[in-house]
mmCIF file as Biopython writes it, N, C-alpha, C and O atoms, coordinates in Angstrom:
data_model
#
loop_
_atom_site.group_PDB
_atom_site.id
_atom_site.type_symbol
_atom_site.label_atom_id
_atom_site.label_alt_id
_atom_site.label_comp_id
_atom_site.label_asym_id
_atom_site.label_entity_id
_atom_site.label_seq_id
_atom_site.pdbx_PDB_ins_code
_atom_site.Cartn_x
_atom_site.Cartn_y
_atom_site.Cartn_z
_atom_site.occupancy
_atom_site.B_iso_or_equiv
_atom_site.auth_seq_id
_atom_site.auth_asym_id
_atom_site.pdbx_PDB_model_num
ATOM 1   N N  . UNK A ? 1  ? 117.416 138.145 -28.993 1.0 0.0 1  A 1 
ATOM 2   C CA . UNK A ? 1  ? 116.334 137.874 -29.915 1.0 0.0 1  A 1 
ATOM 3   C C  . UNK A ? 1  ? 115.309 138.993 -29.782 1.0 0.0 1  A 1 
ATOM 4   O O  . UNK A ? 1  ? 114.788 139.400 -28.744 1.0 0.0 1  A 1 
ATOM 5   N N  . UNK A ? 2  ? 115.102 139.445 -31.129 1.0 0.0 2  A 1 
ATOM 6   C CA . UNK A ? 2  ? 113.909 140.195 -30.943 1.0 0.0 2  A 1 
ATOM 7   C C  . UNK A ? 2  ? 112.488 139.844 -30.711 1.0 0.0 2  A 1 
ATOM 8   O O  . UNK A ? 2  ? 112.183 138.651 -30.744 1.0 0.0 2  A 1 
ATOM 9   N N  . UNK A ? 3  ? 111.258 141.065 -30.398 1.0 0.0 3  A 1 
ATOM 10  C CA . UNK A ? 3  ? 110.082 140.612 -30.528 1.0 0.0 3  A 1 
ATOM 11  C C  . UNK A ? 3  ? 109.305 140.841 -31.940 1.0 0.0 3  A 1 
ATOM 12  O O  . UNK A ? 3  ? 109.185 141.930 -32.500 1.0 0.0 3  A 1 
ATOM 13  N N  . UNK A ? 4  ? 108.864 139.747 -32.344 1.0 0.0 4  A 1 
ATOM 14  C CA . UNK A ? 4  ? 108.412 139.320 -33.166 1.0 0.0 4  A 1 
ATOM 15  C C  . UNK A ? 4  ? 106.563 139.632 -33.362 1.0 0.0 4  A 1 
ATOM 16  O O  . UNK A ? 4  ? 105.783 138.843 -32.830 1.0 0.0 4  A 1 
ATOM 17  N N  . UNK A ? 5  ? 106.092 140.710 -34.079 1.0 0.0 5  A 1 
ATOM 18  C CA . UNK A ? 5  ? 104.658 140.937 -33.916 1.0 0.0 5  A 1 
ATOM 19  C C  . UNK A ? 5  ? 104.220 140.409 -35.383 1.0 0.0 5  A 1 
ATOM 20  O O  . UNK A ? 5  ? 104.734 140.622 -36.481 1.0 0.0 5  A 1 
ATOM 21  N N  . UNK A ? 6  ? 102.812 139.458 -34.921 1.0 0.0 6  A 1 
ATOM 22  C CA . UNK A ? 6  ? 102.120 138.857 -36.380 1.0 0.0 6  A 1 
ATOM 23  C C  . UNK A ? 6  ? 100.860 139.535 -36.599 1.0 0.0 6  A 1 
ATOM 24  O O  . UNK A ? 6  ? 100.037 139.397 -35.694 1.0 0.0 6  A 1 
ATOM 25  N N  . UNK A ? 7  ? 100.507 140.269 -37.643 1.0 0.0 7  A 1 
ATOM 26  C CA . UNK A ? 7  ? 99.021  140.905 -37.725 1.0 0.0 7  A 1 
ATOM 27  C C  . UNK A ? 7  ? 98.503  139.509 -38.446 1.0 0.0 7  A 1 
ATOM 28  O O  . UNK A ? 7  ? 99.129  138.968 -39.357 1.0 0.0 7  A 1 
ATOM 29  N N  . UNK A ? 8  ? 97.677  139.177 -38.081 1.0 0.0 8  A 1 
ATOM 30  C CA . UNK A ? 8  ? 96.540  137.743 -38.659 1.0 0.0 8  A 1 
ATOM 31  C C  . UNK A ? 8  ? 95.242  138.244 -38.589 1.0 0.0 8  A 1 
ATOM 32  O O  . UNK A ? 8  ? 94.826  139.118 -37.828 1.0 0.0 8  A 1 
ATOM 33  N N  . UNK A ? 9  ? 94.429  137.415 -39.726 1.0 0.0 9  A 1 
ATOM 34  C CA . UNK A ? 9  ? 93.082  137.672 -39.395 1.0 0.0 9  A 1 
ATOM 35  C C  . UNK A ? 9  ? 92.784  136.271 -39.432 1.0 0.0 9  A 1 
ATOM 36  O O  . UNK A ? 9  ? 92.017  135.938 -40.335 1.0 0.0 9  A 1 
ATOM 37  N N  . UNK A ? 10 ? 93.240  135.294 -38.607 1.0 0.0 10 A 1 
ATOM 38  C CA . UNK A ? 10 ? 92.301  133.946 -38.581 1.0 0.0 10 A 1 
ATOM 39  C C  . UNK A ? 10 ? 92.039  134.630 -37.499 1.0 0.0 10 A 1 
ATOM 40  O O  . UNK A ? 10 ? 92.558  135.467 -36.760 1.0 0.0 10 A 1 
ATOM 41  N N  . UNK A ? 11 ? 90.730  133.804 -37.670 1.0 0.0 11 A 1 
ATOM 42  C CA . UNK A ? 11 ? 89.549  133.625 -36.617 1.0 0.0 11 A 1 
ATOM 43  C C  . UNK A ? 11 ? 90.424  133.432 -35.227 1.0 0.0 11 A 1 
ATOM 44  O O  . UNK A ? 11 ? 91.616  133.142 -35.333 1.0 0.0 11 A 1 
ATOM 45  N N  . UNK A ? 12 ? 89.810  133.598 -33.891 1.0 0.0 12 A 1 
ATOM 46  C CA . UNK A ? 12 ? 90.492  132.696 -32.680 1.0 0.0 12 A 1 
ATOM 47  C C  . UNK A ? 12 ? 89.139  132.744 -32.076 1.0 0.0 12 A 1 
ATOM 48  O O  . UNK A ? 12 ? 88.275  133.616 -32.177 1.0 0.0 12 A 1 
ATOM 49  N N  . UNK A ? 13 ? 89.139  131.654 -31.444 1.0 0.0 13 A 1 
ATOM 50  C CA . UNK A ? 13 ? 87.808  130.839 -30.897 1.0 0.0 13 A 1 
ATOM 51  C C  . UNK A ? 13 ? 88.410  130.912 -29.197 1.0 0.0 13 A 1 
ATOM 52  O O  . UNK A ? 13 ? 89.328  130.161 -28.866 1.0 0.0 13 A 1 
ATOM 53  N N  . UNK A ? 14 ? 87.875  131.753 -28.332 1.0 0.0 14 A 1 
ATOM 54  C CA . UNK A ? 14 ? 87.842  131.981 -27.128 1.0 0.0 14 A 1 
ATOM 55  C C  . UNK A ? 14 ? 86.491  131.909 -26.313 1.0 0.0 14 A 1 
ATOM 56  O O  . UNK A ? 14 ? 85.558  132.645 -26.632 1.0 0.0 14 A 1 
ATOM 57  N N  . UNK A ? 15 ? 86.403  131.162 -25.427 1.0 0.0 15 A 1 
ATOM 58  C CA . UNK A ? 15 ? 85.431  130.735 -24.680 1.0 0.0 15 A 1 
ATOM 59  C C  . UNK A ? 15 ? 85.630  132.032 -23.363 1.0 0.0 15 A 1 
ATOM 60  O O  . UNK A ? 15 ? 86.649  132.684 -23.133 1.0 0.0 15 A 1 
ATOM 61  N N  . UNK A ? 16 ? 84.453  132.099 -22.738 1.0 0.0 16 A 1 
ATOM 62  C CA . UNK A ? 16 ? 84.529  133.322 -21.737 1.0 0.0 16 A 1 
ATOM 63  C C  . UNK A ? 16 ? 84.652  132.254 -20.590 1.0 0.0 16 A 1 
ATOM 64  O O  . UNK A ? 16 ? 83.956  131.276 -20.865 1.0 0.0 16 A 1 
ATOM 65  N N  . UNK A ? 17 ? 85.379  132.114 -19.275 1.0 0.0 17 A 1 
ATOM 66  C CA . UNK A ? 17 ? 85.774  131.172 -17.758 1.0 0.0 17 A 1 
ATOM 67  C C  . UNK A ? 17 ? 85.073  132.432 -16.892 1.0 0.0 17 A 1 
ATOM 68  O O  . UNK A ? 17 ? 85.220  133.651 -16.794 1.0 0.0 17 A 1 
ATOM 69  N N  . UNK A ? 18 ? 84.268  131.438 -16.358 1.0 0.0 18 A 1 
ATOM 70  C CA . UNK A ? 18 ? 83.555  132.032 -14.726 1.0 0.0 18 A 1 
ATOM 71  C C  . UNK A ? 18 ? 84.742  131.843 -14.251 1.0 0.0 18 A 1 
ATOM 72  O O  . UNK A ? 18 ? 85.363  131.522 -15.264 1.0 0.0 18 A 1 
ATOM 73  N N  . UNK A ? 19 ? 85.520  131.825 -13.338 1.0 0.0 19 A 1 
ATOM 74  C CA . UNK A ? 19 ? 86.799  131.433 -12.529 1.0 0.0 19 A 1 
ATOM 75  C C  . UNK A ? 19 ? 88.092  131.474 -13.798 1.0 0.0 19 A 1 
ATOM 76  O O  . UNK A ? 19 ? 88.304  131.801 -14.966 1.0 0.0 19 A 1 
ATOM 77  N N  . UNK A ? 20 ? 88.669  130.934 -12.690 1.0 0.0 20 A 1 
ATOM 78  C CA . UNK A ? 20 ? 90.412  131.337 -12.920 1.0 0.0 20 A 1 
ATOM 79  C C  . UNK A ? 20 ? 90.896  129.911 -14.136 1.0 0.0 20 A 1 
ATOM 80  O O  . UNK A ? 20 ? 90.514  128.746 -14.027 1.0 0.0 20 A 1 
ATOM 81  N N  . UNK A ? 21 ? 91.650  130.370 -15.035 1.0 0.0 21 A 1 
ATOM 82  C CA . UNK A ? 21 ? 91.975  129.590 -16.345 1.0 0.0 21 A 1 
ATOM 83  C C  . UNK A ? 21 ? 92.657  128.204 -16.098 1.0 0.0 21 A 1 
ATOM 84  O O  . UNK A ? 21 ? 92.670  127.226 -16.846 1.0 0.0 21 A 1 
ATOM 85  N N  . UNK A ? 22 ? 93.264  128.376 -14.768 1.0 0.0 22 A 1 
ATOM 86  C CA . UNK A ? 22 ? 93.644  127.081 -14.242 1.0 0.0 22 A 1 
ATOM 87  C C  . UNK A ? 22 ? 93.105  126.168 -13.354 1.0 0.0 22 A 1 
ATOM 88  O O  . UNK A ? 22 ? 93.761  125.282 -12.806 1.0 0.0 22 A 1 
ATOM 89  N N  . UNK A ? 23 ? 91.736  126.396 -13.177 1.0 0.0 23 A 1 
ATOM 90  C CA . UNK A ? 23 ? 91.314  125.598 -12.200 1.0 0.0 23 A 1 
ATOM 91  C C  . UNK A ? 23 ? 90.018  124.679 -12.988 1.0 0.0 23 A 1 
ATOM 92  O O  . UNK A ? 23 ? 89.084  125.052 -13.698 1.0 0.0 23 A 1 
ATOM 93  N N  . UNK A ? 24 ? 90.306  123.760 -12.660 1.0 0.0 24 A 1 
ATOM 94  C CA . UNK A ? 24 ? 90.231  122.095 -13.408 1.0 0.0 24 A 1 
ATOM 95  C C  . UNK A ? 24 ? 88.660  122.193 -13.631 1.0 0.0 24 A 1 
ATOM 96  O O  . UNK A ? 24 ? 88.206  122.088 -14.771 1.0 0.0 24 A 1 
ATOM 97  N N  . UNK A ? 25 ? 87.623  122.448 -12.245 1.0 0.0 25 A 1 
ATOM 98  C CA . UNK A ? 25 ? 86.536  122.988 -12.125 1.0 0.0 25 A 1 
ATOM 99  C C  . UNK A ? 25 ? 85.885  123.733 -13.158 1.0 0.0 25 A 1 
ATOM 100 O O  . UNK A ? 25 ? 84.873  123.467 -13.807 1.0 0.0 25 A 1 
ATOM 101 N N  . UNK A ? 26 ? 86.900  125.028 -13.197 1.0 0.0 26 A 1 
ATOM 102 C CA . UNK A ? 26 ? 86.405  126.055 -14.235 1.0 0.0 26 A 1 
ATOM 103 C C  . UNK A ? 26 ? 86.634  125.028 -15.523 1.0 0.0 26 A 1 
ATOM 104 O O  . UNK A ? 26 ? 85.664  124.742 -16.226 1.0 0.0 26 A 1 
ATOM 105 N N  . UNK A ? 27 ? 87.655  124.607 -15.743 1.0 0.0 27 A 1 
ATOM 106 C CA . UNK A ? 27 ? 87.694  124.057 -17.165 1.0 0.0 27 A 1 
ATOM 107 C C  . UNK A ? 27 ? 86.545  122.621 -17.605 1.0 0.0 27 A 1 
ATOM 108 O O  . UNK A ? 27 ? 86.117  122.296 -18.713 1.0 0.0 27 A 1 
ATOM 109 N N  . UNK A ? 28 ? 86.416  122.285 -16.872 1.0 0.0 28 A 1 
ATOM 110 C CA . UNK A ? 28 ? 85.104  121.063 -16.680 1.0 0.0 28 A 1 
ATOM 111 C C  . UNK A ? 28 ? 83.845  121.938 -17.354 1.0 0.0 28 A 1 
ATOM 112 O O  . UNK A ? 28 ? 83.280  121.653 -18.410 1.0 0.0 28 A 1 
ATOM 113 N N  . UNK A ? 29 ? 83.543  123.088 -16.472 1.0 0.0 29 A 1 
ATOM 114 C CA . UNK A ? 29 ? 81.973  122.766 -16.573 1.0 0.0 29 A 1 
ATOM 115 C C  . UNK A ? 29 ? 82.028  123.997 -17.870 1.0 0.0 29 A 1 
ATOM 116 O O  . UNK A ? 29 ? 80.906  124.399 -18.179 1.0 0.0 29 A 1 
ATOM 117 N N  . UNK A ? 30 ? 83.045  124.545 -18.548 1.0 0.0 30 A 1 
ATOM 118 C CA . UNK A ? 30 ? 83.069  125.024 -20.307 1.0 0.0 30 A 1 
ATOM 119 C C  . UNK A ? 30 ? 83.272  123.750 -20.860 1.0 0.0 30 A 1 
ATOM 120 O O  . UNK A ? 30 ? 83.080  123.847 -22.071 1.0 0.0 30 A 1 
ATOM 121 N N  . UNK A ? 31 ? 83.517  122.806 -20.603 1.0 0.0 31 A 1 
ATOM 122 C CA . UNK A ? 31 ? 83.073  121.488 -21.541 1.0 0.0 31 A 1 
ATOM 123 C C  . UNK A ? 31 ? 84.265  121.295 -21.624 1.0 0.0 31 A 1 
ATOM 124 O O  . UNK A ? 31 ? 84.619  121.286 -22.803 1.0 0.0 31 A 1 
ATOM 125 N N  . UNK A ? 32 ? 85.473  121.051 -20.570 1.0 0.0 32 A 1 
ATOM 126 C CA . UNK A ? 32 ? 86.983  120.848 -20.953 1.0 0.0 32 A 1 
ATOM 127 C C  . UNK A ? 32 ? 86.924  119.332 -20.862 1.0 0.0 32 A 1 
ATOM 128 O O  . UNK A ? 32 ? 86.036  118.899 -20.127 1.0 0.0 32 A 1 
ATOM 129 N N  . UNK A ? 33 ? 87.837  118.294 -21.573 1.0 0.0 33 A 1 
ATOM 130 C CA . UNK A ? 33 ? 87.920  117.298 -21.228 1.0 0.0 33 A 1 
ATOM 131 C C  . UNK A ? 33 ? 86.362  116.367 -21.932 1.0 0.0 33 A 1 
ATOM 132 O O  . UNK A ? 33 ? 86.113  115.183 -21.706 1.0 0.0 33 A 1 
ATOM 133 N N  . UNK A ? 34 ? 85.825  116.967 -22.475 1.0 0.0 34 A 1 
ATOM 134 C CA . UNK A ? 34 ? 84.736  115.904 -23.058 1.0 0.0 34 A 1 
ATOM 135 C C  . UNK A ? 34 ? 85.183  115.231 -24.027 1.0 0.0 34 A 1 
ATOM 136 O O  . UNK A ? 34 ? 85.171  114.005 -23.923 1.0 0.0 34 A 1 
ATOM 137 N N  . UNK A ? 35 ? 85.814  115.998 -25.499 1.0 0.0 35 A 1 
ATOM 138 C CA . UNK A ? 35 ? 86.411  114.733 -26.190 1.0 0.0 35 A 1 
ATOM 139 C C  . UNK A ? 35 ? 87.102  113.985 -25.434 1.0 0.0 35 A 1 
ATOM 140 O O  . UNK A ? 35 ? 86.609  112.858 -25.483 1.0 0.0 35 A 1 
ATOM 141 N N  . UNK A ? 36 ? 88.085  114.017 -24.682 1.0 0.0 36 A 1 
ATOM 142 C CA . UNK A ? 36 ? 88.954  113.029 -24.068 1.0 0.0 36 A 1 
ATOM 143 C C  . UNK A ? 36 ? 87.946  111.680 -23.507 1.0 0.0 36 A 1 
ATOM 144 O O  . UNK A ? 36 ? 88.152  110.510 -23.827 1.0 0.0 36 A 1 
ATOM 145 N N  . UNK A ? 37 ? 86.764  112.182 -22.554 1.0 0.0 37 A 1 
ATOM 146 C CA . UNK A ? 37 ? 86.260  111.106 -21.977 1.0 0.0 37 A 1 
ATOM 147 C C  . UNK A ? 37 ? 85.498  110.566 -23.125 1.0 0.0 37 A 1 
ATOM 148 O O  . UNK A ? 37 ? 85.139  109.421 -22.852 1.0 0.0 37 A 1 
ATOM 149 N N  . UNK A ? 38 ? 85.088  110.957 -24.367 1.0 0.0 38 A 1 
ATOM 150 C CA . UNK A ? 38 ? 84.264  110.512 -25.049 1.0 0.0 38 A 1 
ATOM 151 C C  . UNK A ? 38 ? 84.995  109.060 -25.735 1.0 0.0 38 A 1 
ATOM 152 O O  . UNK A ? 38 ? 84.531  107.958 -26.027 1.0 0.0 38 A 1 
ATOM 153 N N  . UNK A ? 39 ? 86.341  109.657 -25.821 1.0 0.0 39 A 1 
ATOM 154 C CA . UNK A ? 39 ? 87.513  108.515 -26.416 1.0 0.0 39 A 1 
ATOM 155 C C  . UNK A ? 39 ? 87.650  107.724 -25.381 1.0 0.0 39 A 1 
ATOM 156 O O  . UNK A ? 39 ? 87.680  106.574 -25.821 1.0 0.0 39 A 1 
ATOM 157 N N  . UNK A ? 40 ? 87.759  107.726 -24.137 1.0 0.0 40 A 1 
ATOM 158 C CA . UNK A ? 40 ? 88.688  106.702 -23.157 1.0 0.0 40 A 1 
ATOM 159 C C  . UNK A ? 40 ? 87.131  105.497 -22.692 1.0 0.0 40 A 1 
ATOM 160 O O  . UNK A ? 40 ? 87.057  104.311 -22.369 1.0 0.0 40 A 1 
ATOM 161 N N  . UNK A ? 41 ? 85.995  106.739 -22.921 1.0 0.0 41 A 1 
ATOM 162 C CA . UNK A ? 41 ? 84.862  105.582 -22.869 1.0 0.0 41 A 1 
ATOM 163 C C  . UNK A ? 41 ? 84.350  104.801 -23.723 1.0 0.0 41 A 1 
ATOM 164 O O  . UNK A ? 41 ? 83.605  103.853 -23.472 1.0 0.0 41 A 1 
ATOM 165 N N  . UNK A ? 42 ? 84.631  105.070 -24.516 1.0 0.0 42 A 1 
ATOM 166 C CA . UNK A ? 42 ? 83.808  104.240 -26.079 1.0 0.0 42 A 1 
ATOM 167 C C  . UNK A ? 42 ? 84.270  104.036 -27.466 1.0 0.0 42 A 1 
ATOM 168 O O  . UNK A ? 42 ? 83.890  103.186 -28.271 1.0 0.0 42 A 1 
ATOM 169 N N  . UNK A ? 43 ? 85.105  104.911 -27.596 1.0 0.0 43 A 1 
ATOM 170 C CA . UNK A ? 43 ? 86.068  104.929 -28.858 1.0 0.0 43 A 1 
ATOM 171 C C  . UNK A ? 43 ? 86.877  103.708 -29.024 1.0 0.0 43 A 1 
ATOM 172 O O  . UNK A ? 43 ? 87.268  103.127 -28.011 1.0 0.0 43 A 1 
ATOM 173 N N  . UNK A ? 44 ? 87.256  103.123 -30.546 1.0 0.0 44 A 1 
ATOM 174 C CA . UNK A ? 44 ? 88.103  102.434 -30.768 1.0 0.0 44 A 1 
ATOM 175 C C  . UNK A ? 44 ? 89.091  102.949 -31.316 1.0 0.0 44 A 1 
ATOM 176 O O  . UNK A ? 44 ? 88.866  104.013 -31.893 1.0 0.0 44 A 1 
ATOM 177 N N  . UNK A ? 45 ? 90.069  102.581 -31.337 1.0 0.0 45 A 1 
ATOM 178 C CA . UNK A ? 45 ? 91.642  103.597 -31.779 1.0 0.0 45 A 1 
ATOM 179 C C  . UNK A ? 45 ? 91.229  103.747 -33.280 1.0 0.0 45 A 1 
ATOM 180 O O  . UNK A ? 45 ? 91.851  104.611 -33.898 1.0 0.0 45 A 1 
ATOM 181 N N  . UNK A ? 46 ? 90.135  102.937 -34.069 1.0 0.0 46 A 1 
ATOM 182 C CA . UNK A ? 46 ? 90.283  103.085 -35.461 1.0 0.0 46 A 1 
ATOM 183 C C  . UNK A ? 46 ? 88.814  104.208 -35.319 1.0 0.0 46 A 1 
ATOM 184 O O  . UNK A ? 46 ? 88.632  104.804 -36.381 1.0 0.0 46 A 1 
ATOM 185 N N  . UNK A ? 47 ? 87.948  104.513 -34.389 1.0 0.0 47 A 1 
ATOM 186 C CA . UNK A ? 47 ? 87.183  105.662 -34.696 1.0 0.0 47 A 1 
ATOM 187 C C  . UNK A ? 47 ? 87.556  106.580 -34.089 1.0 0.0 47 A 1 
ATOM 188 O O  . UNK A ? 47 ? 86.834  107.522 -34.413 1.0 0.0 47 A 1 
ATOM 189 N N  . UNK A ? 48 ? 88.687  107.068 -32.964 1.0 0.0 48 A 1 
ATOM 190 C CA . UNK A ? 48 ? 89.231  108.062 -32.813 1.0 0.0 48 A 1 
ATOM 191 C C  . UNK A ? 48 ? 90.287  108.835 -34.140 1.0 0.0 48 A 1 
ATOM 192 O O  . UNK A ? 48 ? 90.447  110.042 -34.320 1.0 0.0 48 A 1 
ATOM 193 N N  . UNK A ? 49 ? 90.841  107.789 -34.863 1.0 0.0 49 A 1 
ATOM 194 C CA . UNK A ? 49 ? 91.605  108.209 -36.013 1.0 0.0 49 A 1 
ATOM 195 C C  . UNK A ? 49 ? 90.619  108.715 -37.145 1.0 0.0 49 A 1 
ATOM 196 O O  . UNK A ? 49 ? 90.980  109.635 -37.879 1.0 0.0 49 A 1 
ATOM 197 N N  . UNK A ? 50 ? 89.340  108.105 -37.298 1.0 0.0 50 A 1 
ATOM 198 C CA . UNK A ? 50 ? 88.648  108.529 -38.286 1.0 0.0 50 A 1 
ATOM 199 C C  . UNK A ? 50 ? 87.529  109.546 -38.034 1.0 0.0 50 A 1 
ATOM 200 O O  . UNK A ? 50 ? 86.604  109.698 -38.832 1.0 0.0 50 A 1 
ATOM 201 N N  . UNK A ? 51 ? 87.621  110.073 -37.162 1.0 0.0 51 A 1 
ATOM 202 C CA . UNK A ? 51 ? 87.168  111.346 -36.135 1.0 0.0 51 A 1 
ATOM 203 C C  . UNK A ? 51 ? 87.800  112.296 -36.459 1.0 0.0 51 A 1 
ATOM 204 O O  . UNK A ? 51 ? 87.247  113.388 -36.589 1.0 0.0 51 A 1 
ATOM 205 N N  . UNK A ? 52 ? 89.143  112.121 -36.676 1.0 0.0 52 A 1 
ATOM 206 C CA . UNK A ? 52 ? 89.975  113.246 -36.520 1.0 0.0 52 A 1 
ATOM 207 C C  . UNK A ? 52 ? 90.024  114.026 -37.588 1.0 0.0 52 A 1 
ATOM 208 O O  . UNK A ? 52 ? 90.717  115.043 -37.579 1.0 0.0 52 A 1 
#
């Protein structure tokens, strides 16, 4: 299989990490995981769907 190159101009939305891309820490305090807790704390399955 060959390599495959795409020229695009969408946008890409990249956040800058103090620390390393895998560490849970670093991803927390760029705001990783807030929708999730926002859903598992308060959301009902019918305003997570109408969120979306």
């Amino acid at each position: 299989m060959g390599v495959m190159i795409v020229n695009t101009t969408e946008p890409r939305l990249l956040q800058p990490l103090d620390g390393s891309p895998s560490d849970i820490e670093t991803y927390q305090r760029v705001g990783g995981y807030q929708a999730w807790q926002k859903c598992v704390q308060g959301m009902t399955p019918e305003s997570i769907v109408n969120e979306l």
